[in-house]
N, C-alpha and C positions, 0 to 999 in steps of 0.2 A: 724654426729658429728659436733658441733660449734667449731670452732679453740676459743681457750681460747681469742686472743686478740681481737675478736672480738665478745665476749660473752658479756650478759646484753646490750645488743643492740634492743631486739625483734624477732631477726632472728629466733630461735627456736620455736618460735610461728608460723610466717610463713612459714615455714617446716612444722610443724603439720597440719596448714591451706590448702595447696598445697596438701596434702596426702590425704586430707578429699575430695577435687577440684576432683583428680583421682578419689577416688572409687565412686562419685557422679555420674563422666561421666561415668561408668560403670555401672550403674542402681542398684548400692549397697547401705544400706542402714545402716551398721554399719560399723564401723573402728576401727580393733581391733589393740593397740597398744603393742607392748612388752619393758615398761617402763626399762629404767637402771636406779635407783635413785640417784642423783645425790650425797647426803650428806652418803647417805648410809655406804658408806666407813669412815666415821666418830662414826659407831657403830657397826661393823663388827660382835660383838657377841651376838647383838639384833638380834632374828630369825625376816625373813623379813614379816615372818604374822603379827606380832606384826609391825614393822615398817611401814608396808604401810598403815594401819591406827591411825597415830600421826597425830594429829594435831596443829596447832598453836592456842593460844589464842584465835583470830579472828574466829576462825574455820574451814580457809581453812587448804588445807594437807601441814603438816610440809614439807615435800623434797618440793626444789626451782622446779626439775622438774616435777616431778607428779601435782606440784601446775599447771605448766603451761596450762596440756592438761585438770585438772580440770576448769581452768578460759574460757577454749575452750567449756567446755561443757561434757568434757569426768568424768566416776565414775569408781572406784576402780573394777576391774572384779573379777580378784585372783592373789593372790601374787602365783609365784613359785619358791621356795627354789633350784631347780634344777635345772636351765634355760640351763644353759651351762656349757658342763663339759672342764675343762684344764687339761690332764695328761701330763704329763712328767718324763722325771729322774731328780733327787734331782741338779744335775751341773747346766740344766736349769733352776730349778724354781731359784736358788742362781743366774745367770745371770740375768733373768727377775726381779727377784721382790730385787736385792741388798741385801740379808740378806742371812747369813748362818745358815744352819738347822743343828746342831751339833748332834741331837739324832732325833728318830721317836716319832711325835704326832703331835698336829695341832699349826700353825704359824698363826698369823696377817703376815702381810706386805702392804707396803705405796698402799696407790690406792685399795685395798682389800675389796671386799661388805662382804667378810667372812673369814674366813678360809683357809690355802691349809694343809693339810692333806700329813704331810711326812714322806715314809717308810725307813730308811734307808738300812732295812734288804734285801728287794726288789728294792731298788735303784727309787724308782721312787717319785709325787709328785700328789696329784690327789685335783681339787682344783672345785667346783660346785657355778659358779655365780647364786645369782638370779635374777629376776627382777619383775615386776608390768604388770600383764598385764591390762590394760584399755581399757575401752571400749564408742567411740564416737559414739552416735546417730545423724544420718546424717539427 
């Protein structure tokens, strides 16, 4: 992760670049990435199949980060709606994500690529990031 105040600098680029350096010296030949998009969380209810192929006018890919490992070289492999799962009990997700869940069914909240899915009957909070996985030819 780029620390924000030093983001739009390039860094993230050279990160990807460096990653690519390793699996080279490894005698690999693809570099599979597991994209987090960066805007994503600005459409939480757009499923991410759909999202990972928007594009900008121009025609490169609408998210600033997917753009990036695209301008590197990398294409779209497959989006997974179920990259990583967060459960917890309802206290926690109300500490992490600032918002309280008054009843069971699914919440936005700030920073969210989706949904968190809260039960109150079962006390808990079950929340499935996705992300992009891409794929650089070395």
């Amino acid at each position: 992760m780029v620390p924000r105040d030093t983001q739009g600098r390039g860094i993230s680029a050279v990160a990807v670049r460096a990653m690519g350096d390793i699996a080279r010296r490894h005698d690999l030949h693809t570099l599979i990435a597991p994209v987090r998009p960066n805007w994503k969380e600005r459409y939480p209810l757009v499923p991410i199949e759909r999202y990972a192929y928007w594009r900008r006018p121009a025609g490169r890919l609408f998210d600033p980060w997917m753009r990036v490992h695209e301008r590197l070289g990398a294409a779209v492999l497959k989006p997974e709606p179920l990259s990583l799962r967060i459960p917890g009990i309802t206290a926690e997700w109300e500490s992490w994500t600032g918002v309280v869940f008054p009843d069971s069914g699914d919440y936005w909240f700030p920073g969210g690529l989706a949904t968190v899915h809260i039960d109150r009957e079962h006390d808990r909070g079950s929340y499935w990031e996705p992300n992009v996985w891409m794929r650089h030819t070395l």
